[in-house]
Backbone as XML, in Angstrom:
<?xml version="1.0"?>
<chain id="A" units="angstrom">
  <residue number="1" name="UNK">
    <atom name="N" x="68.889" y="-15.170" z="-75.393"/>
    <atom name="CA" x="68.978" y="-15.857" z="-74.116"/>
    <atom name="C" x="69.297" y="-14.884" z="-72.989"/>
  </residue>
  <residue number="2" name="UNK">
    <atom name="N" x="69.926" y="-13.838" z="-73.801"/>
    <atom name="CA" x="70.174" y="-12.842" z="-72.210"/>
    <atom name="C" x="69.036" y="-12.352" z="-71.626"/>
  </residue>
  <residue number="3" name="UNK">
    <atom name="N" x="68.818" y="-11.784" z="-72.305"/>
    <atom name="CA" x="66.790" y="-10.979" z="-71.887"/>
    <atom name="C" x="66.326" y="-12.086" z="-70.845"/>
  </residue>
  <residue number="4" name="UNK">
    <atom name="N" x="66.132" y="-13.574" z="-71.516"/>
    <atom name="CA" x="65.509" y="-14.478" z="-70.631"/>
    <atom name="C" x="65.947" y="-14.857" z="-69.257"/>
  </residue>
  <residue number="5" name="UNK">
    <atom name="N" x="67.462" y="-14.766" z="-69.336"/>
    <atom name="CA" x="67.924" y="-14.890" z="-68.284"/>
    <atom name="C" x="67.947" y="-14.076" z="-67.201"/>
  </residue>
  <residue number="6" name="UNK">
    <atom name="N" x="68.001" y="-12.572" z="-67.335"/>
    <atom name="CA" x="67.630" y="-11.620" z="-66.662"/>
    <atom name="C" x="66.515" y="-11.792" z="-66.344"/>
  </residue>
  <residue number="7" name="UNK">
    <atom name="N" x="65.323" y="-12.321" z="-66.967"/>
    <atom name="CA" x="64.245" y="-12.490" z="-66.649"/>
    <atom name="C" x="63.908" y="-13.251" z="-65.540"/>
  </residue>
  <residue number="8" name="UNK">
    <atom name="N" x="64.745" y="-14.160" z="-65.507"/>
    <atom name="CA" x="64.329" y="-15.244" z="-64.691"/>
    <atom name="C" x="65.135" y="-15.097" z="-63.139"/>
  </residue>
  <residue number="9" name="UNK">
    <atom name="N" x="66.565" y="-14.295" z="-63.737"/>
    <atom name="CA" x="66.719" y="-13.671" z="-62.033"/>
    <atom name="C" x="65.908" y="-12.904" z="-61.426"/>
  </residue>
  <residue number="10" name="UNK">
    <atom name="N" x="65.505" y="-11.859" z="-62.577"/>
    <atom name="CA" x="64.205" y="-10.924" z="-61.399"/>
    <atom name="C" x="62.961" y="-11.784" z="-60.891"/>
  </residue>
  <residue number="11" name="UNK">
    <atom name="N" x="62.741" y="-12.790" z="-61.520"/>
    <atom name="CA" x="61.491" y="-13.640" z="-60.958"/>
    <atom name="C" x="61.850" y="-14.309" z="-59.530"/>
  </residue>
  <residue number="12" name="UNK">
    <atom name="N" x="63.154" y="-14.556" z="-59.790"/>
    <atom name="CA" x="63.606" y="-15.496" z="-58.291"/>
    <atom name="C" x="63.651" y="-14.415" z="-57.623"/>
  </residue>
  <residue number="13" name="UNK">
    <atom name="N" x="64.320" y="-13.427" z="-57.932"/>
    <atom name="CA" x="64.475" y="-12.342" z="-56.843"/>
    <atom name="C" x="62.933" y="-11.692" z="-56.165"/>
  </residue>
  <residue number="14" name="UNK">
    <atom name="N" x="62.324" y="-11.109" z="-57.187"/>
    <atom name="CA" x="60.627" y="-10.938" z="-56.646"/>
    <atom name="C" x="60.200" y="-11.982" z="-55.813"/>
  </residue>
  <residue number="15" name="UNK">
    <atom name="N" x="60.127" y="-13.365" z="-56.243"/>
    <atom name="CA" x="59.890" y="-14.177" z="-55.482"/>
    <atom name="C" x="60.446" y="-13.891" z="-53.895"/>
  </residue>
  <residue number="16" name="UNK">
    <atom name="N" x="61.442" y="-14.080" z="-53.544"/>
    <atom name="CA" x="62.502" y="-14.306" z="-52.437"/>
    <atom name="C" x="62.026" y="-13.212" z="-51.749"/>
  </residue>
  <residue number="17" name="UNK">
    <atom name="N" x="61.841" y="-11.904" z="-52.708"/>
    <atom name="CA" x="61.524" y="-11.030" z="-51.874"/>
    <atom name="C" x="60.207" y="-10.950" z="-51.291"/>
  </residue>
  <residue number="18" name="UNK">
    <atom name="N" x="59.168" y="-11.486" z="-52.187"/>
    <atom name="CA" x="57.739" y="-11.537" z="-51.785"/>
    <atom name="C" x="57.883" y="-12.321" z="-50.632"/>
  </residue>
  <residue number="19" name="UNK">
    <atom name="N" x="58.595" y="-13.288" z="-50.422"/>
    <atom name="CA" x="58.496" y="-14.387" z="-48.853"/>
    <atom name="C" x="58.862" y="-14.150" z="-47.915"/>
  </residue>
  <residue number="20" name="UNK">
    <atom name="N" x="60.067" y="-13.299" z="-48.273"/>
    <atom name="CA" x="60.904" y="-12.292" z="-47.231"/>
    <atom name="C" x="59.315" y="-11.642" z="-46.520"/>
  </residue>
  <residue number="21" name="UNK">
    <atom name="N" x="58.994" y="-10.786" z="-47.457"/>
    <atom name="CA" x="58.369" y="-9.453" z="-46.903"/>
    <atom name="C" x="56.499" y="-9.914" z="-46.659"/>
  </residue>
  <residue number="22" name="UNK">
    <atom name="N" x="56.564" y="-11.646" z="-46.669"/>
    <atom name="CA" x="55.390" y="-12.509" z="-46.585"/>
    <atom name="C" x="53.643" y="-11.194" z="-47.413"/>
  </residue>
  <residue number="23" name="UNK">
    <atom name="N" x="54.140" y="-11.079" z="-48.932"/>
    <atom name="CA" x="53.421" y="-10.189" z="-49.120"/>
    <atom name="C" x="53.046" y="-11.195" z="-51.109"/>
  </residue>
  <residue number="24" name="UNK">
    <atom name="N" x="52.165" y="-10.988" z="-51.344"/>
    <atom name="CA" x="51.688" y="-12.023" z="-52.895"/>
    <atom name="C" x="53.108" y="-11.750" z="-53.730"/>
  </residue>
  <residue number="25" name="UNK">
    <atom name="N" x="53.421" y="-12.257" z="-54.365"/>
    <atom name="CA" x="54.139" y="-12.090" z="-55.748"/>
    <atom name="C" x="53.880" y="-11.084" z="-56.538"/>
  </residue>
  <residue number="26" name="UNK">
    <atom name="N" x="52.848" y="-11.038" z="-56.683"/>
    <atom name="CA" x="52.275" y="-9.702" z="-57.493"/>
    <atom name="C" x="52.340" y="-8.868" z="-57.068"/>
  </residue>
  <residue number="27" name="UNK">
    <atom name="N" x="52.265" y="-8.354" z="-55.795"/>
    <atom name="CA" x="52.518" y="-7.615" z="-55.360"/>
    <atom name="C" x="53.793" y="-6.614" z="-55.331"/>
  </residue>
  <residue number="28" name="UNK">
    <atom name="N" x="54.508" y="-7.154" z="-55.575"/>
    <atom name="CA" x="56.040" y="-7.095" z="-55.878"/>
    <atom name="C" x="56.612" y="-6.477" z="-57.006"/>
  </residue>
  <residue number="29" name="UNK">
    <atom name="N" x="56.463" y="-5.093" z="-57.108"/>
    <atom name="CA" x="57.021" y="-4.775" z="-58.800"/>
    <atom name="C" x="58.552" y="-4.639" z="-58.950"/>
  </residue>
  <residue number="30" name="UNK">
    <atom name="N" x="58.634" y="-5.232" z="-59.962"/>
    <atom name="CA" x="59.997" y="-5.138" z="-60.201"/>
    <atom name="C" x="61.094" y="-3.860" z="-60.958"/>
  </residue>
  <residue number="31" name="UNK">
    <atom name="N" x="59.934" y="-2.702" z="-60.790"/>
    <atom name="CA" x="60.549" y="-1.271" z="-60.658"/>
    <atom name="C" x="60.400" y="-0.565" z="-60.088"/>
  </residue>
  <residue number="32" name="UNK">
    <atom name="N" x="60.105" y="-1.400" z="-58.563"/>
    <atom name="CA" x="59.735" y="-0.443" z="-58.021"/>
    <atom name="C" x="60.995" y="-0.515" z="-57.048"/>
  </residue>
  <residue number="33" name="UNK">
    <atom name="N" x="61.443" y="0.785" z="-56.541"/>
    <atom name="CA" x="62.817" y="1.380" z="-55.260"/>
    <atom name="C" x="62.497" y="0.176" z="-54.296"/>
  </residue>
  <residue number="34" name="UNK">
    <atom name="N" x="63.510" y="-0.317" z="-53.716"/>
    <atom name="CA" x="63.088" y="-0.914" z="-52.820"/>
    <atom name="C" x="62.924" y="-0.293" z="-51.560"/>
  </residue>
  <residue number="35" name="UNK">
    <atom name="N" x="63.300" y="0.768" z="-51.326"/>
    <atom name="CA" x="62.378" y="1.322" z="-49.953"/>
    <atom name="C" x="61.243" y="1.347" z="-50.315"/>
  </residue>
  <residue number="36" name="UNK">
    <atom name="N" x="60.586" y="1.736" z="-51.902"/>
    <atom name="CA" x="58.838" y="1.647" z="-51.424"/>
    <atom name="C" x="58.788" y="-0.306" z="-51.631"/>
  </residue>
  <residue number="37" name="UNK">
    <atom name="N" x="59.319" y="-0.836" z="-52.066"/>
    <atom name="CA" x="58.983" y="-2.768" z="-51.740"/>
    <atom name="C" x="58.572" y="-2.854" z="-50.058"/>
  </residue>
  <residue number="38" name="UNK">
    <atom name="N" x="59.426" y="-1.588" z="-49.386"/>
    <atom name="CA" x="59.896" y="-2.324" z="-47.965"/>
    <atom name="C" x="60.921" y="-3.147" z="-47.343"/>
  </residue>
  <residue number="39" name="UNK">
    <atom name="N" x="62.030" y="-3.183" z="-48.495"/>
    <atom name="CA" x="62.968" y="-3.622" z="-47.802"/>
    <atom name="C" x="64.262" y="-2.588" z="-47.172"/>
  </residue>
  <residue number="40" name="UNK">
    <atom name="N" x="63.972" y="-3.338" z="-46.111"/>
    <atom name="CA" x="64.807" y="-2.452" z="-45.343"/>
    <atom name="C" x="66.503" y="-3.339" z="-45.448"/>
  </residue>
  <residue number="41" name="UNK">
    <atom name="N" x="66.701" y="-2.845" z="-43.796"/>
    <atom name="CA" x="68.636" y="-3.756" z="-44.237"/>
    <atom name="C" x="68.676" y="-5.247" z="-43.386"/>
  </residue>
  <residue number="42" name="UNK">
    <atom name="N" x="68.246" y="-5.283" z="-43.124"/>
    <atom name="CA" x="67.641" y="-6.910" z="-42.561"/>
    <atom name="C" x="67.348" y="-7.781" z="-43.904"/>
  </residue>
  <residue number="43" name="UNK">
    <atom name="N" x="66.040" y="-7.165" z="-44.285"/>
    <atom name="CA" x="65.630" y="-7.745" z="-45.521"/>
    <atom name="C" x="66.458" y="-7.921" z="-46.859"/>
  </residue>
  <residue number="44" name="UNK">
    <atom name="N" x="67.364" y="-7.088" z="-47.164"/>
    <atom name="CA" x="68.978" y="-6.470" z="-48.034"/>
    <atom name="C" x="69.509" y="-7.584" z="-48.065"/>
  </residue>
  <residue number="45" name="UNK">
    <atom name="N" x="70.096" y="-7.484" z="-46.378"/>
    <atom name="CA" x="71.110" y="-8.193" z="-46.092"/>
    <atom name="C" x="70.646" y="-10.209" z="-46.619"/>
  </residue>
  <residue number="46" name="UNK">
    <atom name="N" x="69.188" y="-10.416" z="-46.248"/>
    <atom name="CA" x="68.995" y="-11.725" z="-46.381"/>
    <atom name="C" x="69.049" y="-12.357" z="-48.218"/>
  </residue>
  <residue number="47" name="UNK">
    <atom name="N" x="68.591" y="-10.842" z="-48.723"/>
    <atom name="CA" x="68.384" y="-11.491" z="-50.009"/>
    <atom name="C" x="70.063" y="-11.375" z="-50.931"/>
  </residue>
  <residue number="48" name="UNK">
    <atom name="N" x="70.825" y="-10.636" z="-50.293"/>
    <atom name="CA" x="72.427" y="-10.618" z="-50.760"/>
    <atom name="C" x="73.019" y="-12.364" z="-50.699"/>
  </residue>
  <residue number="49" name="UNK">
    <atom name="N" x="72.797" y="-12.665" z="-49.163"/>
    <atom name="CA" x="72.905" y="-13.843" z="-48.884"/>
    <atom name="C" x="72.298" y="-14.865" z="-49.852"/>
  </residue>
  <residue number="50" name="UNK">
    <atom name="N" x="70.941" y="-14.629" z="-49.861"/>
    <atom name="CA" x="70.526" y="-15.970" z="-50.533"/>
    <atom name="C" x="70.616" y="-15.586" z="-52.108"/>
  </residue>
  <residue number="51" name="UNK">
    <atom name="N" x="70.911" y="-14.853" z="-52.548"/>
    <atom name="CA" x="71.346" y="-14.258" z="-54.153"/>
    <atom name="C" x="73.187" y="-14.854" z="-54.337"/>
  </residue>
  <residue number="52" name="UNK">
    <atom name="N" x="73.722" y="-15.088" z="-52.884"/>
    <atom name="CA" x="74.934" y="-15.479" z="-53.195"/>
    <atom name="C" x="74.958" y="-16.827" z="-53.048"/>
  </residue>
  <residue number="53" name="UNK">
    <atom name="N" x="73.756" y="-17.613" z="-52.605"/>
    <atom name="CA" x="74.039" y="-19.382" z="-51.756"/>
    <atom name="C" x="73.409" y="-19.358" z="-53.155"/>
  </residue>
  <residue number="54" name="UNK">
    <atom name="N" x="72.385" y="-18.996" z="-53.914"/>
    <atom name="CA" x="71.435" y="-19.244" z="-55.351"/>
    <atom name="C" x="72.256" y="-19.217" z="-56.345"/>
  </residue>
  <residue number="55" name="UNK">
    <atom name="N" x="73.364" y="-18.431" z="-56.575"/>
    <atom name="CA" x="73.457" y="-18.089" z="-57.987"/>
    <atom name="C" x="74.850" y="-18.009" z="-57.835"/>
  </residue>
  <residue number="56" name="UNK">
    <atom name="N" x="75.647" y="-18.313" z="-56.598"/>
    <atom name="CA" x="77.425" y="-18.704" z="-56.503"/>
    <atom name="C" x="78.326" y="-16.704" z="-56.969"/>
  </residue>
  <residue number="57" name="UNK">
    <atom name="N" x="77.354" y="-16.076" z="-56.962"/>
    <atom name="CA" x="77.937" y="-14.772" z="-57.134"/>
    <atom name="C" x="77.973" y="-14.168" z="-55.797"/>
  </residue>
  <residue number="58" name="UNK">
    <atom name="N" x="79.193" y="-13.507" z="-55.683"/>
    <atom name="CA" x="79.226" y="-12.276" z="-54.455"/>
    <atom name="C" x="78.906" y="-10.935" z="-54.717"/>
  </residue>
  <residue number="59" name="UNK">
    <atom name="N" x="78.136" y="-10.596" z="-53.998"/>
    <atom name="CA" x="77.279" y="-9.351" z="-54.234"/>
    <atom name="C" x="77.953" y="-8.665" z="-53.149"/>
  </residue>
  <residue number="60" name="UNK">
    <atom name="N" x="78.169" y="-7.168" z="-53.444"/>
    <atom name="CA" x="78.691" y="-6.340" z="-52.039"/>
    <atom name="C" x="77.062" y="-5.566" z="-52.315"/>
  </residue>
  <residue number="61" name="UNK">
    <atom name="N" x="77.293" y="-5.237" z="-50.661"/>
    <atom name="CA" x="75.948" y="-4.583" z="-49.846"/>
    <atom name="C" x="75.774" y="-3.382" z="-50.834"/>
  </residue>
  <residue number="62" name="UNK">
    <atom name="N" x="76.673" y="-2.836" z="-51.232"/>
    <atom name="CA" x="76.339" y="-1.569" z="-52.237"/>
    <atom name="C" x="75.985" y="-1.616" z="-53.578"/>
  </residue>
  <residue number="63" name="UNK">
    <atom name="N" x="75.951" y="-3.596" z="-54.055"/>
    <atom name="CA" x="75.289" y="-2.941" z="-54.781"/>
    <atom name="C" x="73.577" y="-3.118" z="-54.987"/>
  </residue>
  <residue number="64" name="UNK">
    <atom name="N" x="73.400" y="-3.236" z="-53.646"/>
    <atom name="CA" x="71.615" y="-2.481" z="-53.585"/>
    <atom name="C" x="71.159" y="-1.204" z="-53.682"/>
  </residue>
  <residue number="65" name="UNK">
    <atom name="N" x="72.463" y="-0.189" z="-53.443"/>
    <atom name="CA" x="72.133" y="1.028" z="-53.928"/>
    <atom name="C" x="72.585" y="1.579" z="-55.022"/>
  </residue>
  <residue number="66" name="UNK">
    <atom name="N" x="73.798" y="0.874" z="-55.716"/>
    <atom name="CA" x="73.511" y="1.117" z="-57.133"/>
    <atom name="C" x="72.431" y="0.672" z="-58.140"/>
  </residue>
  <residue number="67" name="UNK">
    <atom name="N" x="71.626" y="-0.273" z="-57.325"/>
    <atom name="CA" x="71.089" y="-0.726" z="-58.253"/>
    <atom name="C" x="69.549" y="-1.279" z="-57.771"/>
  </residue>
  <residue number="68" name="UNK">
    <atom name="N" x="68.738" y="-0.450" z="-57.278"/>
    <atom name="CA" x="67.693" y="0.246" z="-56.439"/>
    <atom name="C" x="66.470" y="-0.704" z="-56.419"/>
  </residue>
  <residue number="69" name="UNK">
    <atom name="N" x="66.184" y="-1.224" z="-57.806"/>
    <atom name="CA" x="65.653" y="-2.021" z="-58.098"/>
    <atom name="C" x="65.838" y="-3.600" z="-58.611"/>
  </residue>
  <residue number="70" name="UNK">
    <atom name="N" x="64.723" y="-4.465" z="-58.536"/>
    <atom name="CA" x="64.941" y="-6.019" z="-58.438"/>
    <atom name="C" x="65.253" y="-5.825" z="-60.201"/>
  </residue>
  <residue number="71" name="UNK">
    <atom name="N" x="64.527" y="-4.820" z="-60.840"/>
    <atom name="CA" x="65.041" y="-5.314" z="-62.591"/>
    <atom name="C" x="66.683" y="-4.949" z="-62.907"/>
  </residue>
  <residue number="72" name="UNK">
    <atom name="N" x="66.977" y="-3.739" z="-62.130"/>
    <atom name="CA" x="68.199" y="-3.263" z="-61.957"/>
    <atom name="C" x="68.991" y="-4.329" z="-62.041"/>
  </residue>
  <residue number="73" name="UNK">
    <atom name="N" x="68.823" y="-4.961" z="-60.241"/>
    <atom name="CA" x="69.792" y="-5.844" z="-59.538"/>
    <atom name="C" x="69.828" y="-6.837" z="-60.846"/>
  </residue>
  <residue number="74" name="UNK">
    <atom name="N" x="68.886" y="-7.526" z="-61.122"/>
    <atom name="CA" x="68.902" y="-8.674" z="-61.973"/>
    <atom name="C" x="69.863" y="-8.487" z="-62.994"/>
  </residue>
  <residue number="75" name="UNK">
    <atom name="N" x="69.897" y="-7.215" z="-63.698"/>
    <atom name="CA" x="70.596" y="-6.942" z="-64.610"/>
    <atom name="C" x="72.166" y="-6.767" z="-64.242"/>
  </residue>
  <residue number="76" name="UNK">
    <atom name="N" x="72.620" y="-6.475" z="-63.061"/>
    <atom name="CA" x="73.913" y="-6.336" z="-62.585"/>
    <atom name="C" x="74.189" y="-7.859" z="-62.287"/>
  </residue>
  <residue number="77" name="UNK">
    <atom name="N" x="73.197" y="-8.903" z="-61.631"/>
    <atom name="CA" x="73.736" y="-9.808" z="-61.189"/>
    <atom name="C" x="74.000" y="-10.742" z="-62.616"/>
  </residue>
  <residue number="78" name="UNK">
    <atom name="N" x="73.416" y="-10.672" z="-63.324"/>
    <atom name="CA" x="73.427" y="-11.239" z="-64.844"/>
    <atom name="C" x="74.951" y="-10.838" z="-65.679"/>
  </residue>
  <residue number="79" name="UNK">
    <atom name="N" x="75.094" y="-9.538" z="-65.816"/>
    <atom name="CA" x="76.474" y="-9.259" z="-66.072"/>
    <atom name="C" x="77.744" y="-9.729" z="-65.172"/>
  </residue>
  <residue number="80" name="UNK">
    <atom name="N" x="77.474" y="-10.270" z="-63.978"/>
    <atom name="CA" x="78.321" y="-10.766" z="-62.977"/>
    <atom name="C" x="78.412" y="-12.192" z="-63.169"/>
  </residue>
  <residue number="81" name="UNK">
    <atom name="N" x="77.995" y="-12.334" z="-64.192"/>
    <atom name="CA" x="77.641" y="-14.426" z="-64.229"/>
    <atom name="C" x="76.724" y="-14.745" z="-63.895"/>
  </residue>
  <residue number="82" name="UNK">
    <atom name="N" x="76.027" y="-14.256" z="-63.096"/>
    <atom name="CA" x="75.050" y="-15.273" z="-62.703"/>
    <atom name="C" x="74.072" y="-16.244" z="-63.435"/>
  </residue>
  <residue number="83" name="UNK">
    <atom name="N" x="73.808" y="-17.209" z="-63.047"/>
    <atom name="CA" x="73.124" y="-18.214" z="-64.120"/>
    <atom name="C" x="72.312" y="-19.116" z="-63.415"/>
  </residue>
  <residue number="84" name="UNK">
    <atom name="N" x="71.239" y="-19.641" z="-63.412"/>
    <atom name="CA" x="70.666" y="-20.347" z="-62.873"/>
    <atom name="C" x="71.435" y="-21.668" z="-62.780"/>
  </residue>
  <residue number="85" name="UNK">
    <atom name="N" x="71.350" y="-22.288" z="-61.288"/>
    <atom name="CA" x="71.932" y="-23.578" z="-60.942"/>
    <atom name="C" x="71.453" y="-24.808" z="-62.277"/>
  </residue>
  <residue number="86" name="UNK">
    <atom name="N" x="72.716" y="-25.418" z="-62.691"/>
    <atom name="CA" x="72.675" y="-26.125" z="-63.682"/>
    <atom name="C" x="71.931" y="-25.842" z="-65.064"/>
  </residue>
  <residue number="87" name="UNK">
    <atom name="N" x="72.380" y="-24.568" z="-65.713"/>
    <atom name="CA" x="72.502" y="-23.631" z="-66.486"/>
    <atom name="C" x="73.867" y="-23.922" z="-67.175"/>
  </residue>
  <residue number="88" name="UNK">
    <atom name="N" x="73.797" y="-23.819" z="-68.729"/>
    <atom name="CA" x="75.302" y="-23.990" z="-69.216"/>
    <atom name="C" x="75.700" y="-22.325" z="-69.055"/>
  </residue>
  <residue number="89" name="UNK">
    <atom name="N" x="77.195" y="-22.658" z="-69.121"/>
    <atom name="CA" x="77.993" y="-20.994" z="-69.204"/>
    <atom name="C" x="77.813" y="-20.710" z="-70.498"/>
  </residue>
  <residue number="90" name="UNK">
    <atom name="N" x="77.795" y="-19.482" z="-70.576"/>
    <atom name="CA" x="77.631" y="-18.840" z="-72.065"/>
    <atom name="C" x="78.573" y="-19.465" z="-72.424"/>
  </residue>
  <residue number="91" name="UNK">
    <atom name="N" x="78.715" y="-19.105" z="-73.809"/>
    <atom name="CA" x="79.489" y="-19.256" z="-74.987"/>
    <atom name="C" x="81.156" y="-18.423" z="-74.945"/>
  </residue>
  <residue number="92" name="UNK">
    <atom name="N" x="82.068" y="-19.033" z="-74.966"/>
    <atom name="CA" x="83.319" y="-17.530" z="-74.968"/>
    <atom name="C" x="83.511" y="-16.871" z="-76.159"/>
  </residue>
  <residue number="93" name="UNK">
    <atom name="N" x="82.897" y="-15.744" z="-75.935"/>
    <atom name="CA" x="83.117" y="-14.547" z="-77.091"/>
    <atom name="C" x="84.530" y="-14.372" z="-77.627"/>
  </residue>
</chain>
């Protein structure tokens, strides 16, 4: 379930970002740096926001540069909890 779940944040995130940057979905790789995506700090700043109203996690601005990419991010925001809205919580280890 983890894999999938990561999966499915980078999809929302590609997404969000493809609408942001009004450019196809496909277009959008999800290894790719986001200076070559095109996002700049406008664009950063919107998807921090809506990554925090989406998924109830607080993201600091840095970590878009730890974590450069949307497969990256996904993977940091996933270890942070994140879970899709009305998603059960994992299991307690």
């Amino acid at each position: 379930m983890g894999a999938a779940a990561r999966e499915g944040i980078a999809q929302w995130c590609r997404e969000h970002v493809a609408d942001i940057l009004e450019q196809p979905v496909s277009e959008i790789d999800l290894d790719a740096d986001f200076d070559r995506l095109g996002v700049d700090s406008a664009v950063a700043v919107s998807l921090l926001i809506a990554v925090e109203d989406h998924y109830g996690v607080d993201v600091a601005p840095e970590a878009l540069f730890d974590n450069p990419t949307l497969k990256a991010l996904a993977a940091y925001l996933h270890d942070r909890g994140a879970r899709e809205p009305g998603a059960p919580a994992p299991a307690p280890r």
